[in-house]
DRENLORO-178525 format. One record per residue (C-alpha): chain; residue in one letter; x negated, y, z. Coordinates in steps of 0.2 Angstrom, whole numbers, plus 5000, padded with zeros to 4 digits. Layout:
DRENLORO-178525
+-------+------+------+------+------+
: chain : resn :   xx :   yy :   zz :
+-------+------+------+------+------+
:     A :    A :    X :    Y :    Z :
...
+-------+------+------+------+------+
This chain:
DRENLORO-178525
+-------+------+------+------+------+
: chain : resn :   xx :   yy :   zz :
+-------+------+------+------+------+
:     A :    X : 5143 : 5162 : 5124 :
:     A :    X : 5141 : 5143 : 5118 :
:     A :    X : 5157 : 5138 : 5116 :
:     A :    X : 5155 : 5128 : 5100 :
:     A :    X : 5137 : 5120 : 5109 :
:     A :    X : 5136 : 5106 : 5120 :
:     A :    X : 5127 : 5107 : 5136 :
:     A :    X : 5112 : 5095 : 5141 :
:     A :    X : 5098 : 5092 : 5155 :
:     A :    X : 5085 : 5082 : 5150 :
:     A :    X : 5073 : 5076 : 5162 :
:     A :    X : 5054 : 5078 : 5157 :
:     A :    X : 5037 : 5075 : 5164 :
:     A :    X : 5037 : 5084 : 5179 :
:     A :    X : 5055 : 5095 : 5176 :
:     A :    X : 5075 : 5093 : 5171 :
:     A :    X : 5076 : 5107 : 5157 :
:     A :    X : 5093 : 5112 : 5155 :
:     A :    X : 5099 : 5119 : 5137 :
:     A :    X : 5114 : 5120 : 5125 :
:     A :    X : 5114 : 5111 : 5107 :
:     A :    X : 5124 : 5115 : 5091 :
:     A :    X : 5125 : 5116 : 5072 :
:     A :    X : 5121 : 5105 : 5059 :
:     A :    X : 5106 : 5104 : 5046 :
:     A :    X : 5086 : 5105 : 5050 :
:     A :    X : 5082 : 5106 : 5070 :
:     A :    X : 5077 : 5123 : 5076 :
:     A :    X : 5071 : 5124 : 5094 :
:     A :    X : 5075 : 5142 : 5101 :
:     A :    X : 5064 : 5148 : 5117 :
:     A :    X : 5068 : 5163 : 5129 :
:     A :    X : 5059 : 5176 : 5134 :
:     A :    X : 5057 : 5184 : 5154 :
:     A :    X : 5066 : 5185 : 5164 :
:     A :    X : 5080 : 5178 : 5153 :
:     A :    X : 5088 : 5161 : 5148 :
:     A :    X : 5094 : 5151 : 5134 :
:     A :    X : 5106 : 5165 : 5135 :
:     A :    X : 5096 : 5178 : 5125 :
:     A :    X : 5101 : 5170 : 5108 :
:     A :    X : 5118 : 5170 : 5109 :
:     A :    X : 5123 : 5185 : 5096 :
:     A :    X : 5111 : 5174 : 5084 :
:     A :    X : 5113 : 5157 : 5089 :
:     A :    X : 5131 : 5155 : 5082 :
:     A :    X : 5127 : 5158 : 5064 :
:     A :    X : 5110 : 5147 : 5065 :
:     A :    X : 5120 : 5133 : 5070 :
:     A :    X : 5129 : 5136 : 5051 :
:     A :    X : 5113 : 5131 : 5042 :
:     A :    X : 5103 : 5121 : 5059 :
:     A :    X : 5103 : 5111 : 5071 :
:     A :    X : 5100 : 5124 : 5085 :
:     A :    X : 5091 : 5118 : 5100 :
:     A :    X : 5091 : 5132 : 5115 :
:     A :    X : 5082 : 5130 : 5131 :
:     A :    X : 5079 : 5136 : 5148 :
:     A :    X : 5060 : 5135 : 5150 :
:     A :    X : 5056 : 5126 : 5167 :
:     A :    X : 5056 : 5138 : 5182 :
:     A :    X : 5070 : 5148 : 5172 :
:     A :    X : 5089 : 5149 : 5171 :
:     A :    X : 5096 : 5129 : 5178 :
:     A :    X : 5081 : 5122 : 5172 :
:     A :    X : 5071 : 5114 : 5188 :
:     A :    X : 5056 : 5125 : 5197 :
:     A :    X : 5043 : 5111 : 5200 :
:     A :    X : 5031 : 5113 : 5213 :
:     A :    X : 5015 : 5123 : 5208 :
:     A :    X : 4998 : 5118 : 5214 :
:     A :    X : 4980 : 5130 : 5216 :
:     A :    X : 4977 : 5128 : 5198 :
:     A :    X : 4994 : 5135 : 5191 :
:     A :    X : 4993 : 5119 : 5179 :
:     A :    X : 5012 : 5113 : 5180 :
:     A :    X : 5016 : 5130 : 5173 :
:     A :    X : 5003 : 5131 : 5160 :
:     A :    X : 5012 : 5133 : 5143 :
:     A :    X : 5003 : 5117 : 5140 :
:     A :    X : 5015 : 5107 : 5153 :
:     A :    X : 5031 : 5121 : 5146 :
:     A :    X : 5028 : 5113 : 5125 :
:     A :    X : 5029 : 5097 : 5133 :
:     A :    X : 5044 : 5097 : 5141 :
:     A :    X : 5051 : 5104 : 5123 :
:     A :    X : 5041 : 5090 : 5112 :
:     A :    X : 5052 : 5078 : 5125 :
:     A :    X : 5068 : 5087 : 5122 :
:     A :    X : 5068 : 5086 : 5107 :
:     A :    X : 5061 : 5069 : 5105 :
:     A :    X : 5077 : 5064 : 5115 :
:     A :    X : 5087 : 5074 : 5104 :
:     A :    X : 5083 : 5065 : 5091 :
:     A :    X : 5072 : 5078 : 5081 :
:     A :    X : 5056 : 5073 : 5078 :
:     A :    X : 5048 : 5087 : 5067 :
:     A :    X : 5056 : 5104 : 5068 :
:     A :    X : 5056 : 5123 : 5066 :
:     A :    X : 5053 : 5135 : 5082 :
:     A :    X : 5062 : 5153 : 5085 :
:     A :    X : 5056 : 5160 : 5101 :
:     A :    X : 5053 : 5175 : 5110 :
:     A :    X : 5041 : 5183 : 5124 :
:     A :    X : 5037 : 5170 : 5135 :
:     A :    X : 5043 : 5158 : 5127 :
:     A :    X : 5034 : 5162 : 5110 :
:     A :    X : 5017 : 5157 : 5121 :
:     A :    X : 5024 : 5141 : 5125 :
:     A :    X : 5029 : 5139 : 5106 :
:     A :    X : 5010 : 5145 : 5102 :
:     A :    X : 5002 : 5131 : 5112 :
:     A :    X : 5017 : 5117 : 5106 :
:     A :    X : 5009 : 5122 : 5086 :
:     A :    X : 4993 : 5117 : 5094 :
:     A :    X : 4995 : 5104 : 5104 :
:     A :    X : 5009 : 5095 : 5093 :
:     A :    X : 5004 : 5103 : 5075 :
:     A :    X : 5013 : 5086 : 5067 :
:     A :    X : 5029 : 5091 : 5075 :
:     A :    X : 5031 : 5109 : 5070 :
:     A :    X : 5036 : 5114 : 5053 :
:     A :    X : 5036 : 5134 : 5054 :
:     A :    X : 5037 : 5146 : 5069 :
:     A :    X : 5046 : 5163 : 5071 :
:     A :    X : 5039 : 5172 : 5086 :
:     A :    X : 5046 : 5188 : 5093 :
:     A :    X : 5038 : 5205 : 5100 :
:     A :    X : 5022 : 5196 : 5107 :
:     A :    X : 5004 : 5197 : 5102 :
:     A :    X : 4993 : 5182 : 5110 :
:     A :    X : 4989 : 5180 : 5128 :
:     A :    X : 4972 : 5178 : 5127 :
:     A :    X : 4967 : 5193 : 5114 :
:     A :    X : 4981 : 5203 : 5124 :
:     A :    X : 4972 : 5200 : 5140 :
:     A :    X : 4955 : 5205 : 5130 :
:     A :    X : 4961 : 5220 : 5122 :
:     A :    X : 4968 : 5229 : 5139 :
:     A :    X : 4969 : 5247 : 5140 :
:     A :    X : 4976 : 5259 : 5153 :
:     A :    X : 4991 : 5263 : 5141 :
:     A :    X : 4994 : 5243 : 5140 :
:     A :    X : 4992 : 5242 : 5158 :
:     A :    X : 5003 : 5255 : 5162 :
:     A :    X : 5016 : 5248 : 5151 :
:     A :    X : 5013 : 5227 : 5156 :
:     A :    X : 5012 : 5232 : 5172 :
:     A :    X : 5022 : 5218 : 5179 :
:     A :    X : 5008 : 5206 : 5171 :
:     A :    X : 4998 : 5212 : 5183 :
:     A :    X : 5009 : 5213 : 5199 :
:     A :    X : 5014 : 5195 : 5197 :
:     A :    X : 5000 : 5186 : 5195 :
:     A :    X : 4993 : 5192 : 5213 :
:     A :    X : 4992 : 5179 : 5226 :
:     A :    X : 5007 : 5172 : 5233 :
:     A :    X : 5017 : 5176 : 5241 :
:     A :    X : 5015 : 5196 : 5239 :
:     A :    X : 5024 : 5199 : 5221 :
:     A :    X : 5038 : 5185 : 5226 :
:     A :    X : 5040 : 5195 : 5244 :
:     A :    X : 5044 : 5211 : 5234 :
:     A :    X : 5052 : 5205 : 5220 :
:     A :    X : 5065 : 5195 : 5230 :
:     A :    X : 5069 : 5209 : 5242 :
:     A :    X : 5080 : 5216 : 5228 :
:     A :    X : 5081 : 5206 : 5213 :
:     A :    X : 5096 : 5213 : 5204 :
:     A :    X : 5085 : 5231 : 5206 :
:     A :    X : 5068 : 5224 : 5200 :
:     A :    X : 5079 : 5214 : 5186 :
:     A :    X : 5083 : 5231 : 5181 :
:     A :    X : 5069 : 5242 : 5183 :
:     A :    X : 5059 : 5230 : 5174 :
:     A :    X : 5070 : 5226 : 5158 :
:     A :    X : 5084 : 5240 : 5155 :
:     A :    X : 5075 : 5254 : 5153 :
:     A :    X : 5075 : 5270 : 5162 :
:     A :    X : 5087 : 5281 : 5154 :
:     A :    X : 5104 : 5281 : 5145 :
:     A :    X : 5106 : 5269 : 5133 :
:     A :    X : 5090 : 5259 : 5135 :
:     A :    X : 5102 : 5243 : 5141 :
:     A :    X : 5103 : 5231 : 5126 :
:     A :    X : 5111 : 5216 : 5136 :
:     A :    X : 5130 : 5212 : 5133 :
:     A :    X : 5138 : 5210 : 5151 :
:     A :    X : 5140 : 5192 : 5150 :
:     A :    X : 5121 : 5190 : 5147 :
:     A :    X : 5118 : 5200 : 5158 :
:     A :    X : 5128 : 5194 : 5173 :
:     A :    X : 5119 : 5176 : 5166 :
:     A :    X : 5102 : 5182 : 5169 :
:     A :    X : 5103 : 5191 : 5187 :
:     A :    X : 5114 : 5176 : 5192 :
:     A :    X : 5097 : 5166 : 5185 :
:     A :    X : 5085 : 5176 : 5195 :
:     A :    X : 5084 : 5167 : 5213 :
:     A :    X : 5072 : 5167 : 5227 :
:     A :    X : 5065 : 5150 : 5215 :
:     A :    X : 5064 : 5158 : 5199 :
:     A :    X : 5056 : 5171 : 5206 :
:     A :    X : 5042 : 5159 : 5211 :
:     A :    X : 5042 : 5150 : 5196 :
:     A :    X : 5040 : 5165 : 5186 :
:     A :    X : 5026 : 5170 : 5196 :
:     A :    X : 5020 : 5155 : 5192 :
:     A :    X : 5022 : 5155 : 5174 :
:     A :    X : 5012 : 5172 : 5173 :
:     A :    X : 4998 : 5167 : 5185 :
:     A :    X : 4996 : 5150 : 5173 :
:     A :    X : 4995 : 5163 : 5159 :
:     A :    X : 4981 : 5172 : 5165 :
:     A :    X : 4970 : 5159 : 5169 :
:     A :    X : 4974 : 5139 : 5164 :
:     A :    X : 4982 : 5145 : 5148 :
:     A :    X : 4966 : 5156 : 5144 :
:     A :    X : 4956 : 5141 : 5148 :
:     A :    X : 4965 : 5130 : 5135 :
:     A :    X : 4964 : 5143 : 5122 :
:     A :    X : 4945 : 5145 : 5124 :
:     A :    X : 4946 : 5124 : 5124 :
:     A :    X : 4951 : 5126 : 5107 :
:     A :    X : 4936 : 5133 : 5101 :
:     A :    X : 4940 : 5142 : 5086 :
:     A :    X : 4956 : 5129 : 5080 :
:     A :    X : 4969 : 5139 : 5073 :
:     A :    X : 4990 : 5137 : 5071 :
:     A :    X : 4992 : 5127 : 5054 :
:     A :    X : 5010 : 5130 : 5050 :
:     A :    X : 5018 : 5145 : 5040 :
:     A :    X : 5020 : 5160 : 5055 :
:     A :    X : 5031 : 5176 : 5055 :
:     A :    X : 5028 : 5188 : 5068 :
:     A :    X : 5041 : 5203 : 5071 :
:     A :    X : 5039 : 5215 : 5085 :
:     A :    X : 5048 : 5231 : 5092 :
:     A :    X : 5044 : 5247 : 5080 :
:     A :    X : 5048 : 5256 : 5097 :
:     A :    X : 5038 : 5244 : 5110 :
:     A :    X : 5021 : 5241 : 5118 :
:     A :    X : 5015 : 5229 : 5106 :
:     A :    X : 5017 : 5243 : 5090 :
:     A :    X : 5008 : 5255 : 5102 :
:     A :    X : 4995 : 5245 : 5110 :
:     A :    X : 4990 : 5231 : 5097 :
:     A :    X : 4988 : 5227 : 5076 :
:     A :    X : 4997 : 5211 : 5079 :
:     A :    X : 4998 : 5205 : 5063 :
:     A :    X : 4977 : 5205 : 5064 :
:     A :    X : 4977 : 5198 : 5081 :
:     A :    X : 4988 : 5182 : 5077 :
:     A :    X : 4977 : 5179 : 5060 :
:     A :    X : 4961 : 5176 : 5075 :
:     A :    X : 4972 : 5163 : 5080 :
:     A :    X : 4983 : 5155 : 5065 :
:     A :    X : 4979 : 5154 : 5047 :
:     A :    X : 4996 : 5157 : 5037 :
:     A :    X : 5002 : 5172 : 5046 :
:     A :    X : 5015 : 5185 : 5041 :
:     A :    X : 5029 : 5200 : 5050 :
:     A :    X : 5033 : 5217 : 5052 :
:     A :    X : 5040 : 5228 : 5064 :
:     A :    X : 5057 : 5231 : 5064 :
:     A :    X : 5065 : 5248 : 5072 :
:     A :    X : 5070 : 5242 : 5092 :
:     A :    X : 5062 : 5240 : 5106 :
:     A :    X : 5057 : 5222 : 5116 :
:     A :    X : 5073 : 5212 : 5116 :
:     A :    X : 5076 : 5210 : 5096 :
:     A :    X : 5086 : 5198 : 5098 :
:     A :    X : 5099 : 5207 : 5106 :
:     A :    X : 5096 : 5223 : 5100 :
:     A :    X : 5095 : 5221 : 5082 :
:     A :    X : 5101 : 5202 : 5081 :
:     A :    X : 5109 : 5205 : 5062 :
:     A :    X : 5089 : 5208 : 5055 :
:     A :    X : 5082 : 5195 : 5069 :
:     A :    X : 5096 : 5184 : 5058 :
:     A :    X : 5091 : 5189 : 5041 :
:     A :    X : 5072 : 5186 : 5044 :
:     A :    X : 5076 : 5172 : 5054 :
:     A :    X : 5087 : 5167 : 5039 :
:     A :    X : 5075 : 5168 : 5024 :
:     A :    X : 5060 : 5162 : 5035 :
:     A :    X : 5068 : 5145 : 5039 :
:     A :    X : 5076 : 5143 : 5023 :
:     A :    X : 5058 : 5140 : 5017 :
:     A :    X : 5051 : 5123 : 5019 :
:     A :    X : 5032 : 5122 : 5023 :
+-------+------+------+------+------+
């Protein structure tokens, strides 16, 4: 799906994180959703590399990035430790100030590198997410209903890591292609990428990554004490998903960044591989720009 990229593992503070890097022209760090990989961008990634210097990750605990022991506080899964490991990549890339593309989970951990590295992001597109604190504030049954696995995985271990791994490939399925004819937007080879990905370990560290969410990450947001994301934002969410149903997102993202802009466009969650021609065109036009 990489064919023109070249492959790296990068060791970090606390993690190896494995990724792919191509293209030419400004850097521009792309960050996976759950329970994906770097793999998500690949209908987009190509033609990126045309105008960029495209950077594309695992996050730790994800695809053959390493799954570092937690501890009680969920802190080495905070998206706090996550931007670290990507201001490191990049440092060792060679890319010292640079643009973000990211989606779901990997859109908070792009959220908290903007705040704690605001000299080293230039501009950040962030897919189908509203922020995790105002999210978690703003819960109702439909939400609920919808985000259920937010609240499934952050139970104690090891209950959701029991269930999940007693068939992965099902719960892979259940949870992200939908439940009727045609609701699968993955192409077979990304596919086959992410259930191959979705181990016994990942399933840990992912549980991880969501616990961290509900309760270090919320602390570090409250830390910030009204500070706001400084660089230009656009935020583009599913027409057809749980954020356009459940949350003005464009209002909730200008609580927590000052230069905010975005639609929805007609898809669901996975925009990127559902839509990638209008992820491309926005993604185009937005990091033509310079800030």
């Amino acid at each position: 799906m990489f064919e023109t990229f070249e492959t790296f593992d990068i060791a970090t503070d606390g993690a190896t994180i494995h990724g792919v890097a191509g293209g030419s022209g400004p850097p521009l760090l792309l960050l996976h959703g759950n329970p994906q990989t770097h793999a998500m961008w690949h209908r987009i990634a190509p033609a990126l590399a045309k105008r960029h210097s495209v950077v594309a990750c695992d996050l730790r605990g994800y695809g053959a990035s390493s799954k570092p022991a937690s501890t009680p506080d969920h802190a080495p899964y905070s998206k706090r430790a996550m931007a670290a490991d990507m201001v490191t990549v990049m440092d060792r890339l060679g890319h010292g100030r640079f643009a973000v593309g990211a989606h779901d989970r990997g859109a908070r951990v792009a959220h908290r590198l903007a705040l704690d590295h605001p000299d080293r992001v230039s501009r950040m597109a962030l897919l189908d997410i509203a922020p995790t604190r105002e999210m978690y504030r703003e819960t109702t049954d439909g939400f609920a209903r919808d985000y259920w696995h937010w609240f499934f995985m952050i139970q104690p271990a090891p209950l959701p890591e029991r269930m999940m791994a007693a068939d992965p490939e099902g719960f892979w399925r259940w949870r992200c292609c939908g439940r009727g004819p045609g609701a699968d937007p993955f192409a077979p080879e990304a596919l086959a990428a992410y259930l191959a990905a979705f181990t016994p370990e990942t399933i840990r560290a992912t549980c991880e990554d969501y616990r961290a969410a509900a309760t270090v990450d919320i602390a570090h947001d409250d830390a910030d004490a009204g500070r706001k994301v400084a660089c230009p934002l656009l935020i583009l969410w599913g027409a057809n998903g749980a954020i356009e149903r459940h949350f003005d997102c464009l209002a909730l993202w200008r609580e927590r960044a000052v230069d905010v802009r975005g639609r929805a466009l007609p898809g669901g969650h996975y925009l990127a591989e559902e839509l990638p021609e209008a992820v491309l065109a926005e993604f185009g036009r937005f990091f033509a720009q310079t800030s």
